[in-house]
VEXDREN-2710 file (C-alpha; in Angstrom, 1 decimal):
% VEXDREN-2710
k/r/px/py/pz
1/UNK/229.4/76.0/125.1
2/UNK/227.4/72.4/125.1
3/UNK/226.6/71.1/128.5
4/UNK/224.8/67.8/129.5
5/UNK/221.3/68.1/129.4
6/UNK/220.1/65.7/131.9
7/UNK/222.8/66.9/134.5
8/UNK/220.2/69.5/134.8
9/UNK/217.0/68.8/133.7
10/UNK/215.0/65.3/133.8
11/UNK/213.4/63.9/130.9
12/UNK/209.8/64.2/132.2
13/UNK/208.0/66.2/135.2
14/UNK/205.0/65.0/136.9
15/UNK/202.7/67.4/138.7
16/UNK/204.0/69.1/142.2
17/UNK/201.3/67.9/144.3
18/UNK/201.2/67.6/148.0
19/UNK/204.9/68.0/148.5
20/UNK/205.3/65.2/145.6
21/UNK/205.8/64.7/141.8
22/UNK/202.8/62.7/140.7
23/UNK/201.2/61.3/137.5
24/UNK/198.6/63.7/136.1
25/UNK/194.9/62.7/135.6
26/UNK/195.5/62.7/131.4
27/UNK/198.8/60.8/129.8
28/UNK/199.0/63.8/127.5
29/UNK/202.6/65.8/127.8
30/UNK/203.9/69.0/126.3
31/UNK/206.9/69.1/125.0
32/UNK/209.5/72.0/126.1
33/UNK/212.4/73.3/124.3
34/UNK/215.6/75.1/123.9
35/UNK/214.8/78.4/122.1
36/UNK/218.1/79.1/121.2
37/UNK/218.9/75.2/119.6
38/UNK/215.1/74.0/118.9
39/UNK/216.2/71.3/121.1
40/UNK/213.9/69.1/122.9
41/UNK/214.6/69.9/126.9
42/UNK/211.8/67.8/128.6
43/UNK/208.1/66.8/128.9
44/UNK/205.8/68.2/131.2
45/UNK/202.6/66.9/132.1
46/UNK/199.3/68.6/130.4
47/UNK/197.2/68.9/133.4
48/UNK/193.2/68.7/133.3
49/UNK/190.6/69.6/135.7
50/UNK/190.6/66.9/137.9
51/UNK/194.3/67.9/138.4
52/UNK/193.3/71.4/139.8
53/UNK/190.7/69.4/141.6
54/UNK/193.0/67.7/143.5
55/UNK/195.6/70.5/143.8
56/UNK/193.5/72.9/145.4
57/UNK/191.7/70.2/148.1
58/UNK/195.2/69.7/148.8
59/UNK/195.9/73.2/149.4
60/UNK/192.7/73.4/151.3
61/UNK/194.1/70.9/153.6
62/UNK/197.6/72.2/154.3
63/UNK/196.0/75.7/155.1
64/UNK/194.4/74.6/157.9
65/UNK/197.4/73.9/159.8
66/UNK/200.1/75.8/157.6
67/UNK/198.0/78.9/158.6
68/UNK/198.8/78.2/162.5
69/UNK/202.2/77.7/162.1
70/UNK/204.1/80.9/163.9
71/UNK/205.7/83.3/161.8
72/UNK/209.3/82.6/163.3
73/UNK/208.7/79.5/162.1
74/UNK/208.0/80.1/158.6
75/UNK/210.3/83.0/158.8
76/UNK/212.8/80.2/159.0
77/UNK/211.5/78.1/156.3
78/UNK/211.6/81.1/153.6
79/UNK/215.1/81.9/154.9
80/UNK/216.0/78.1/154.5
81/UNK/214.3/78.5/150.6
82/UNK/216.4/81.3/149.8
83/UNK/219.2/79.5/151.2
84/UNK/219.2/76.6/148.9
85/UNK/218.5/78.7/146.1
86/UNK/221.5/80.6/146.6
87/UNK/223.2/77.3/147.2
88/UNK/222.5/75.7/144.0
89/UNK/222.3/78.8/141.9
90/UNK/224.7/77.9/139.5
91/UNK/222.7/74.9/138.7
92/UNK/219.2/76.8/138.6
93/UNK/220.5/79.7/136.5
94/UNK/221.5/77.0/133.6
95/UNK/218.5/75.2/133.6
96/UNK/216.8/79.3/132.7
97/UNK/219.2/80.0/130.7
98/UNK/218.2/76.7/128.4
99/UNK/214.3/76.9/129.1
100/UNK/214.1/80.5/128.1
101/UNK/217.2/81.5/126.3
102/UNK/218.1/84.5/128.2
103/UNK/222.2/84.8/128.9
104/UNK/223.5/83.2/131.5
105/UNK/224.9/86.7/132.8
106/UNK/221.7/88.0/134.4
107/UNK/220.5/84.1/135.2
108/UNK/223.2/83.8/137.4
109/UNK/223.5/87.5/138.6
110/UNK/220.3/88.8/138.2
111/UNK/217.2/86.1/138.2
112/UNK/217.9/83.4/140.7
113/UNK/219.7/85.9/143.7
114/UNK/216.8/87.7/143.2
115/UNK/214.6/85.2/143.6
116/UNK/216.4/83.8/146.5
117/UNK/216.0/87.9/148.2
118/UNK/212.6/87.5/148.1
119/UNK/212.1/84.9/150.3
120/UNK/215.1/86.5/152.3
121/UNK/212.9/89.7/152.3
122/UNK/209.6/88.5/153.7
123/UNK/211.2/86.5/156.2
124/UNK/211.8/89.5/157.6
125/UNK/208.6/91.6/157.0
126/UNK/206.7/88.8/158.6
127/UNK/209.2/88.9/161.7
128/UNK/208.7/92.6/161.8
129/UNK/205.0/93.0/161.2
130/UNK/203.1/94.5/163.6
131/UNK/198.9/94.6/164.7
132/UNK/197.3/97.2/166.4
133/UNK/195.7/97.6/169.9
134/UNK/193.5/100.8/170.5
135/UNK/191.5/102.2/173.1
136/UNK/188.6/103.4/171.8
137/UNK/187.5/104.9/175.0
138/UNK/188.1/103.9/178.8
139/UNK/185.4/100.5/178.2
140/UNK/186.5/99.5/174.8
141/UNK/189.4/98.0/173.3
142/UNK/190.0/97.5/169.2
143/UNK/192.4/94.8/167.9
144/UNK/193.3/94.8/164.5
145/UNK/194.9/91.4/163.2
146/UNK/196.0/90.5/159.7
147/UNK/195.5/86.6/158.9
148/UNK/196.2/84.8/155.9
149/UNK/193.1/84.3/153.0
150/UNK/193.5/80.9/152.2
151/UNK/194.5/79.2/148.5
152/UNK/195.9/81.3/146.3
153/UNK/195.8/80.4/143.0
154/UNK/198.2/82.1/140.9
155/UNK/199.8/81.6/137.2
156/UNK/203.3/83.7/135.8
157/UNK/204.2/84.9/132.4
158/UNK/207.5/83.0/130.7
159/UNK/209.7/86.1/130.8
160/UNK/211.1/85.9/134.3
161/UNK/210.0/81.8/135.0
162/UNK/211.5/81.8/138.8
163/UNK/212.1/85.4/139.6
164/UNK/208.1/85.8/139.1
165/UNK/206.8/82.4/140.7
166/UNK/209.4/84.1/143.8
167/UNK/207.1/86.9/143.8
168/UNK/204.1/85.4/144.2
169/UNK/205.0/82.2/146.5
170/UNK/207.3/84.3/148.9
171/UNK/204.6/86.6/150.8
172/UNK/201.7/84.4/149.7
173/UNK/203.3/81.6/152.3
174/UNK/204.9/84.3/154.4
175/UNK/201.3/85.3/155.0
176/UNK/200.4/82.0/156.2
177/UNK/199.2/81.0/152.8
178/UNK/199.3/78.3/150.6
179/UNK/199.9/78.3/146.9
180/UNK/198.3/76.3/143.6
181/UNK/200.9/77.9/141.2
182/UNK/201.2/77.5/137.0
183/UNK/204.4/78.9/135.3
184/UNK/204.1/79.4/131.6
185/UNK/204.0/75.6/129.4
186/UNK/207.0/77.2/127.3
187/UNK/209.0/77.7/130.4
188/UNK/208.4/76.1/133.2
189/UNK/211.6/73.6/134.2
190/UNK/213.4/75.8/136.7
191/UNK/210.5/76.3/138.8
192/UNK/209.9/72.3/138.8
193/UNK/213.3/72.0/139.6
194/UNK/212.9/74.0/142.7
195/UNK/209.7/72.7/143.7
196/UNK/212.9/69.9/145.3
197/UNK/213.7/72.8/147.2
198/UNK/210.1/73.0/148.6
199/UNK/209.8/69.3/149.3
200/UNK/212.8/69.4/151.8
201/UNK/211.7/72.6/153.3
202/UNK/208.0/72.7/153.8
203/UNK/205.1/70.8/154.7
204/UNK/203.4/69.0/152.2
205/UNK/200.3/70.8/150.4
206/UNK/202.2/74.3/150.9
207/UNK/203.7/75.1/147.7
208/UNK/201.8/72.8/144.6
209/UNK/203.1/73.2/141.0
210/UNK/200.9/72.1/138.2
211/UNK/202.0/72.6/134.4
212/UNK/199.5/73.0/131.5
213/UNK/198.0/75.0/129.1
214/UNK/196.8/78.8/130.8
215/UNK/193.8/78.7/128.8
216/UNK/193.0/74.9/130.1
217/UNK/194.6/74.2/133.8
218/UNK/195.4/78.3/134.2
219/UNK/191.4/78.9/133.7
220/UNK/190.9/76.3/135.7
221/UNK/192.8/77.4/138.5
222/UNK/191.5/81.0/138.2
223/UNK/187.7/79.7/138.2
224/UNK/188.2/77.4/141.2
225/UNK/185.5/78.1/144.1
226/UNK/187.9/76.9/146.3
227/UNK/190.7/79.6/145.7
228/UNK/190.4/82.4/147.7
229/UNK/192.6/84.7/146.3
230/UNK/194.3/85.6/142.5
231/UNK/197.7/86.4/141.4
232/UNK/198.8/86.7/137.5
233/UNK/201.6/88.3/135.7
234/UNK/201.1/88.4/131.9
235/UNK/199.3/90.6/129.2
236/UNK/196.7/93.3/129.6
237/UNK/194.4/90.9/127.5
238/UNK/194.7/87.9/129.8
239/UNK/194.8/90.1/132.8
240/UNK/190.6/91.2/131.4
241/UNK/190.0/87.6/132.0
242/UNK/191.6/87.0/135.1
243/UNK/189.4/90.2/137.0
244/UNK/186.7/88.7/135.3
245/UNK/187.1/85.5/136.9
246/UNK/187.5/87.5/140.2
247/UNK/184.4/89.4/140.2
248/UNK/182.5/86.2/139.4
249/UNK/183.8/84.2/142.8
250/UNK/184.5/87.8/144.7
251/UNK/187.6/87.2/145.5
252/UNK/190.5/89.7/145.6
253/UNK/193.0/89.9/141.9
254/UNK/196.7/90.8/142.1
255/UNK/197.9/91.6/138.3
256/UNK/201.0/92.8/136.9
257/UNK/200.1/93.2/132.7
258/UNK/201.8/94.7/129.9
259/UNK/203.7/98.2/129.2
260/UNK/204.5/101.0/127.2
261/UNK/207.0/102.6/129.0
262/UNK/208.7/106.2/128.2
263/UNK/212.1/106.5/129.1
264/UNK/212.8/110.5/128.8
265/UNK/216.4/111.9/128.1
266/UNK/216.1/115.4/128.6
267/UNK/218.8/117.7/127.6
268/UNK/221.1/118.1/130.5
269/UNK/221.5/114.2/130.9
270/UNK/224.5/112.7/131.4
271/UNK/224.7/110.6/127.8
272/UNK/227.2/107.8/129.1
273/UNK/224.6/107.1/131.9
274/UNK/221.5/107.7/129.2
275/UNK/223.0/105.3/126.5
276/UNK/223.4/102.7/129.3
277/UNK/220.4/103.2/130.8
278/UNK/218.2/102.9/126.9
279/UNK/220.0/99.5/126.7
280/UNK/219.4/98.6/130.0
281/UNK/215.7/99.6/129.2
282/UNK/215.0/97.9/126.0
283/UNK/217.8/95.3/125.6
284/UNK/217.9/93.4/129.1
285/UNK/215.8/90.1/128.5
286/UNK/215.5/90.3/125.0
287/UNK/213.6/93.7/125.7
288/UNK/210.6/90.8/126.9
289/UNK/210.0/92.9/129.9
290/UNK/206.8/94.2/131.0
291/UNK/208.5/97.5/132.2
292/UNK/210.2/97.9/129.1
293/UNK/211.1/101.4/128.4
294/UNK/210.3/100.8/124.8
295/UNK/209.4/104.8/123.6
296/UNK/212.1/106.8/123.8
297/UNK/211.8/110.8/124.3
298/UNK/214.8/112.4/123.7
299/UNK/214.8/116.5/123.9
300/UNK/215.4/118.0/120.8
301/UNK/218.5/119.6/121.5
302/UNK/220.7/116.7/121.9
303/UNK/218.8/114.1/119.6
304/UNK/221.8/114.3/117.0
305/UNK/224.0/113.6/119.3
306/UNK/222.7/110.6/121.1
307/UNK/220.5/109.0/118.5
308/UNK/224.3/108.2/116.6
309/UNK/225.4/107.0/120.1
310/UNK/222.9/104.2/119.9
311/UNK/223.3/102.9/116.9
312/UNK/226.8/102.4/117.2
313/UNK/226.1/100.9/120.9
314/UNK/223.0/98.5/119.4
315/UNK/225.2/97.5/116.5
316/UNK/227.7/96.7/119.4
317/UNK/225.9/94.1/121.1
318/UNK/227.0/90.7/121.2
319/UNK/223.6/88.8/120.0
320/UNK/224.9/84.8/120.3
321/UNK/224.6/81.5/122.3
322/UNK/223.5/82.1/125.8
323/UNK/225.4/79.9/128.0
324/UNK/228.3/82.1/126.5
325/UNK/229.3/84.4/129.1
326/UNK/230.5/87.2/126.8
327/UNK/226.8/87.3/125.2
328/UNK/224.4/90.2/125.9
329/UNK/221.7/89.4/124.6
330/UNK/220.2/85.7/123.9
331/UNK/217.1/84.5/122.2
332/UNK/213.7/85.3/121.9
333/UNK/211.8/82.8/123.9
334/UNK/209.7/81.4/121.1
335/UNK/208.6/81.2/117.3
336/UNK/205.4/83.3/118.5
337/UNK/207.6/86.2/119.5
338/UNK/210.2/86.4/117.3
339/UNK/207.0/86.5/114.7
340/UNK/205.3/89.3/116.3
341/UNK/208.3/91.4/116.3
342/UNK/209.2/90.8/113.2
343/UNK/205.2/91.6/112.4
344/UNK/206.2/95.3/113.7
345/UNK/209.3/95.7/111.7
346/UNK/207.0/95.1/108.8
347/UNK/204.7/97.9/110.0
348/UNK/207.7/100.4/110.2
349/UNK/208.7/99.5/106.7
350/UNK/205.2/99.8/105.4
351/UNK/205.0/103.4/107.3
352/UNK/206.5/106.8/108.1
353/UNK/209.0/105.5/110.1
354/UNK/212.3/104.9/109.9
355/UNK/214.7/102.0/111.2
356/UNK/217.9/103.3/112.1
357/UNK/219.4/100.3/113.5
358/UNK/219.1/96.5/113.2
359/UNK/216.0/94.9/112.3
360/UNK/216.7/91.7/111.1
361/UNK/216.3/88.2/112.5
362/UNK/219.8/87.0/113.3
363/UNK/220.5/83.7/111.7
364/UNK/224.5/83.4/110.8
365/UNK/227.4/81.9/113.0
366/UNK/225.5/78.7/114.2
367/UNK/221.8/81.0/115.3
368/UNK/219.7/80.2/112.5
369/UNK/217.7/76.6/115.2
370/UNK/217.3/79.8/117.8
371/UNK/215.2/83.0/117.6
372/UNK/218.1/85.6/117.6
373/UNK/217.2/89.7/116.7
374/UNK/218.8/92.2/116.4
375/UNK/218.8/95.2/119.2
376/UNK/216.8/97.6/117.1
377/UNK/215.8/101.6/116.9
378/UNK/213.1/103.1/115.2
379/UNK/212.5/106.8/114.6
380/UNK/208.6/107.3/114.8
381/UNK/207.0/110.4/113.6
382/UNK/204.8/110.9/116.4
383/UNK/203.2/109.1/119.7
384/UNK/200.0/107.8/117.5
385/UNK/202.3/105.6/115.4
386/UNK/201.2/101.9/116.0
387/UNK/205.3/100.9/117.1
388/UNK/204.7/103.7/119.8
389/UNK/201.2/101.9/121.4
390/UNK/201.6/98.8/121.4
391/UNK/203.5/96.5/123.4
392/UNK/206.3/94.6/121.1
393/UNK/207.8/92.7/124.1
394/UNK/211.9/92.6/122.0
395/UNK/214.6/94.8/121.7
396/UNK/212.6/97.0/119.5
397/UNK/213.0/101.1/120.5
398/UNK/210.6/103.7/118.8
399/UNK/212.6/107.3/119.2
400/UNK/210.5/110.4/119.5
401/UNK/211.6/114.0/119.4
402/UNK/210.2/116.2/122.4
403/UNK/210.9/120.4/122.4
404/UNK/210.3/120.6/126.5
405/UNK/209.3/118.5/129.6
406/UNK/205.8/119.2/129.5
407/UNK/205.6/117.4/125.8
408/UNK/207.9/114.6/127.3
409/UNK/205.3/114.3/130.0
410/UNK/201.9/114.8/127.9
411/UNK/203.2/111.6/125.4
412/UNK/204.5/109.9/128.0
413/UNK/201.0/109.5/129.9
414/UNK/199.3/109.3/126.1
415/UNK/199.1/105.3/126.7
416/UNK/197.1/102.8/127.8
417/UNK/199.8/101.6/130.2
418/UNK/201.4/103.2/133.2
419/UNK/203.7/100.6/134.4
420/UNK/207.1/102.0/134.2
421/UNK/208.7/104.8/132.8
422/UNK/212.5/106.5/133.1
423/UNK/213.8/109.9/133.5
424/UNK/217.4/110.9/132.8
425/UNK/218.6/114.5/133.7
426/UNK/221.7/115.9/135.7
427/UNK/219.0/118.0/137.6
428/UNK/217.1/115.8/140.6
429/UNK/214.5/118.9/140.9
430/UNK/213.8/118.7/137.3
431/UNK/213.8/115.0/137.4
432/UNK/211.8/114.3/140.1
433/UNK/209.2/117.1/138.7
434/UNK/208.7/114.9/135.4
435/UNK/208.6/111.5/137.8
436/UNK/205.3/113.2/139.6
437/UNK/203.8/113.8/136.7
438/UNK/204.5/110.6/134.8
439/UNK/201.0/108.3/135.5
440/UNK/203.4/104.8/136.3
441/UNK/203.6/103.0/139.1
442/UNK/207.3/102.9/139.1
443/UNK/209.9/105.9/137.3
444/UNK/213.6/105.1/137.0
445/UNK/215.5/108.1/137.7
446/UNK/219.5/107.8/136.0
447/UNK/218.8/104.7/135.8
448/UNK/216.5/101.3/134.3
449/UNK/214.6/98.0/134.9
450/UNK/216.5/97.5/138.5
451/UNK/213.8/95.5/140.4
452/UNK/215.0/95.1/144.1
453/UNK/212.8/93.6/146.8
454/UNK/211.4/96.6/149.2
455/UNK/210.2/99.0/146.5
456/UNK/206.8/98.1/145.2
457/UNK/206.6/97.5/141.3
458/UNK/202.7/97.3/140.1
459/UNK/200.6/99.5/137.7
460/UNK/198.4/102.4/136.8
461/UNK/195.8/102.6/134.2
462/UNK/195.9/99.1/132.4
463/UNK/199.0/97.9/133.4
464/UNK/197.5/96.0/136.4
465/UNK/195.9/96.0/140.2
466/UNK/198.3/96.4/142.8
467/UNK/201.6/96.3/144.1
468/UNK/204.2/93.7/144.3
469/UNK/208.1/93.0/145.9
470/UNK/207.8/95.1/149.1
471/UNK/206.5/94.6/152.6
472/UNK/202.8/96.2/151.6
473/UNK/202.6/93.4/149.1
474/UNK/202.2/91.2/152.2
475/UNK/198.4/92.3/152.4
476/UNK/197.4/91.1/149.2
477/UNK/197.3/87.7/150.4
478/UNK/196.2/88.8/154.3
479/UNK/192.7/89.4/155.7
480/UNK/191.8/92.0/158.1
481/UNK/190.4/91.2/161.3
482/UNK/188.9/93.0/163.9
483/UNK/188.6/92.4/167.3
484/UNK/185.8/94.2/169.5
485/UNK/186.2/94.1/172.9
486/UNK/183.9/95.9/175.8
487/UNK/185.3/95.9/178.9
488/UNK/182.4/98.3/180.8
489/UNK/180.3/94.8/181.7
490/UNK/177.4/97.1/181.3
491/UNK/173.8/97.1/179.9
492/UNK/173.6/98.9/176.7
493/UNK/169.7/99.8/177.3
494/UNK/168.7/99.3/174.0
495/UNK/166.5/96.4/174.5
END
C-alpha cells in the first residue's frame, strides 16, 4: 500500500514554541525517515541551547497564568485534546506507522486511542481530586493543597512517539503545569503533527515541542535551572544521567528505563491463552518494548509441548509492509537496532544456546530498504546467559526451563530490572502467589503488555523512579502545600 506523503506529513518542521512553529536558532536540520522504505519523510530542525533558552522562558511565562486557570477549565481543554485526537486518528496513526514502522493495526487501535484516554483520564482525576481540611485540635485548622511545580522538562524514547509524549503532557498540564517536551530525532513527526492540536486548544507557552539531538537539546533541557521538574522514558543508561542531572538542580526525576521481563508459564496454564500471551509479550512493537516479557520460564512439565507451539506460531507471523493491515509485525525502527539484535543472534550462535526459531534479518518480497526480523526463540541454558540479562529491545525470546514456582520466582527477580513480568496459570491463588513475589512494578496475570490508563506502570530496582498512567501519577508534577491556621487569637508565651 503506497500513500501520499505530504497528505500527511510536511516537508520540514520548525520548533513548537509558544503555541507556534518557529525557525530554530541554528539552520542545521535532521533528516527523518521511513524505516521500513529508507525513505526520506521530513526535516526537523536541530535545536541548540539558545532554543531551550527560549523554550523554557516561554514556559516560565505561560505558568504564571496557566497555573491559575481552574481545573474545570483545563479539564475541558484535555477533554477537547483527546477529542481531536480521536477525531483525526486515522490521520495520526499513518503518519506513526511511517515515522516508526510499527503496523498500522495497533497505530490505529492501540497507540493514538490510547493516547487520546489519557487526556480523557486526567480530565477526570483533576475534576475529582480532592485536598484535605483537619482539625488539629479545637484552635487549629490544617489545609493540605496540591499545586502545580512549574516547567517540566521532559524527553520520550522512539518506541511509543505519541502514546509516551501523552503520558507525560496529560497530568503534567492537568496539574496546572506547563511542558518543554523532546520526542526522540528518529521519530518525532506525529507528535509535531499534534502540537496543531495544541495550538487550537491551549494557551500559548503551554505545551512547547523542540526536536534535536538528546545528548545536545535533551541535555540541555534536563540541565535547565529553570525546569523544575523531570520526566524521561528511555534506557537504564540514559536514565543514570537524567537522576544525575536531578540531584545537581534538586529537582524531583520521573523515569521509566529498560527491562528484563519474565513471563512464567507454569504447568496448569491454559496454552492457547500462554502462546498468545508470549507473542503478545515479545512480538507486539517489534518486541521494542520496555516491558518486554523477553525471558521465558516455562515449567518443565509442559516445555515439549509448548516450546513446538511457538515455533510454529513465530514462523506464522506475517513480518511485511506496515501500512498493510494483514501485517503483524513491521520494522525495526532503525539501522541501530536491527544491528544490535542481530549483535545477539551472533552471541547465541557463538554460545550454548540454541535458536529454535527465526533469526534472520528479513529481506525478500520487496523488505530488503526496511529493517524487517524475524519473531525469534532461543533456548538458553541458564539465567546467567548474556541473551537472558540484557535488554535486546526485538522480537528476540530466550526460553528457560523451571522444575517449580519458587525457581520461576528466584530467576525471575535474578535481574537488574523489575519493570514487568507475566504469570500464566489456571490457578488465581497460585498466580497471584508468584505475582507477590515477582520484584516488578507491574505482573500480567493470563495476560501481556496491556497498558490502560488507571493502573500505574513504573519500576523497581533499575527499571526507573516512579509511577506513571493513573491518578497518583498526578503528584509527580504537584507540590504539597500546607496551610497552618490558629484560630485561638492567643499568646503563645514563649517570648
Amino acid at each position: 500500500m503506497a500513500v501520499n506523503v505530504r497528505d500527511y506529513i510536511a516537508e520540514n518542521y520548525g520548533l513548537f514554541i509558544n503555541g507556534e512553529f518557529v525557525k530554530g536558532s541554528s539552520d542545521e536540520t535532521i533528516e527523518v525517515t521511513n524505516p521500513a522504505t529508507g525513505e526520506t519523510l521530513s526535516h526537523i530542525t536541530r535545536a541548540k541551547d539558545k532554543d531551550v533558552d527560549h523554550a523554557v522562558e516561554v514556559a516560565q511565562e505561560a505558568f504564571e497564568s496557566w497555573s491559575l486557570t481552574s481545573k474545570s477549565e483545563r479539564a475541558q481543554m484535555l477533554r477537547d485534546i483527546g477529542d481531536k485526537l480521536m477525531a483525526q486518528k486515522d490521520k495520526i496513526a499513518m503518519i506513526e506507522t511511517l515515522n516508526n514502522g510499527k503496523p498500522i493495526r495497533e497505530t490505529t487501535a492501540i497507540d493514538i486511542p490510547f493516547a487520546a484516554r489519557h487526556f480523557h483520564y486526567f480530565a477526570s482525576v483533576i475534576e475529582t481530586e480532592e485536598g484535605t481540611v483537619n482539625d488539629i485540635d479545637k484552635d487549629t485548622m490544617s489545609i493540605v493543597r496540591h499545586e502545580p511545580i512549574g516547567v517540566v522538562g521532559a524527553v520520550v524514547a522512539w518506541n511509543f512517539p505519541m502514546l509516551l509524549a501523552a503520558w507525560k503532557i496529560a497530568p503534567a498540564i492537568a496539574a496546572g503545569n506547563t511542558i518543554v517536551i523532546q520526542p526522540s530525532s528518529s521519530t518525532p513527526l506525529s507528535l509535531l503533527e499534534v502540537a496543531k492540536i495544541f495550538q487550537e486548544v491551549l494557551p500559548k507557552g503551554v505545551v512547547n515541542i523542540l526536536t534535536g539531538k538528546g545528548s545536545e537539546s535533551g541535555n540541555a533541557i534536563f540541565n535547565h535551572d529553570g525546569v523544575d521538574k523531570l520526566s524521561f522514558t528511555g534506557s537504564t543508561d540514559v536514565g543514570y544521567q537524567v537522576a544525575e542531572a536531578a540531584a545537581k538542580h534538586l529537582v524531583p526525576a520521573t523515569l521509566e528505563l529498560g527491562g528484563k521481563s519474565a513471563n512464567i508459564i507454569l504447568d496448569d496454564a491454559n496454552l492457547d491463552l500462554a502462546v498468545e500471551g508470549i507473542q503478545l509479550g515479545i512480538l507486539f512493537n517489534q518486541g521494542e518494548v520496555c516491558s518486554a516479557g523477553s525471558r521465558l520460564l516455562v515449567h518443565e512439565k509442559i516445555y515439549d509441548q509448548l516450546v513446538p507451539r511457538l515455533q510454529e506460531a513465530f514462523s506464522n507471523i506475517k513480518v511485511g509492509d506496515p501500512q498493510d493491515e494483514a501485517t503483524q509485525m513491521g520494522s525495526q525502527t532503525g539501522k541501530d537496532q536491527l544491528d544490535k539484535i542481530q549483535s545477539y543472534i551472533d552471541v547465541a550462535k557463538e554460545s550454548d544456546a540454541q535458536i529454535l526459531a527465526g533469526g534472520h534479518r528479513l529481506t525478500e518480497n520487496g523488505l530488503d530498504k526496511g529493517f524487517f526480523f524475524e519473531p525469534t526463540l532461543i533456548a538458553v541454558p541458564d539465567n546467567h546467559h548474556k541473551l537472558a540479562q540484557e535488554e535486546i529491545f526485538g522480537p528476540v525470546l530466550t526460553v528457560i526451563k523451571v522444575k517449580d514456582d519458587q525457581e520461576a520466582i528466584d530467576i525471575a527477580n535474578d535481574s537488574k530490572y523489575g519493570l514487568a513480568g507475566g504469570v500464566f496459570s489456571q490457578n488465581i491463588t497460585r498466580a497471584l502467589n508468584i505475582a507477590k513475589a515477582v520484584r516488578t512494578g507491574r505482573i500480567w496475570i493470563n495476560t501481556y503488555n496491556q497498558v490502560p490508563e488507571g493502573a500505574p506502570f513504573g519500576g523497581y530496582k533499575k527499571s526507573g523512579i516512579g509511577r506513571e498512567t493513573y491518578k497518583g501519577a498526578l503528584s509527580n508534577y504537584q507540590q504539597v502545600k500546607n496551610i497552618y491556621i490558629d484560630t485561638s487569637n492567643a499568646l503563645k508565651g514563649l517570648y
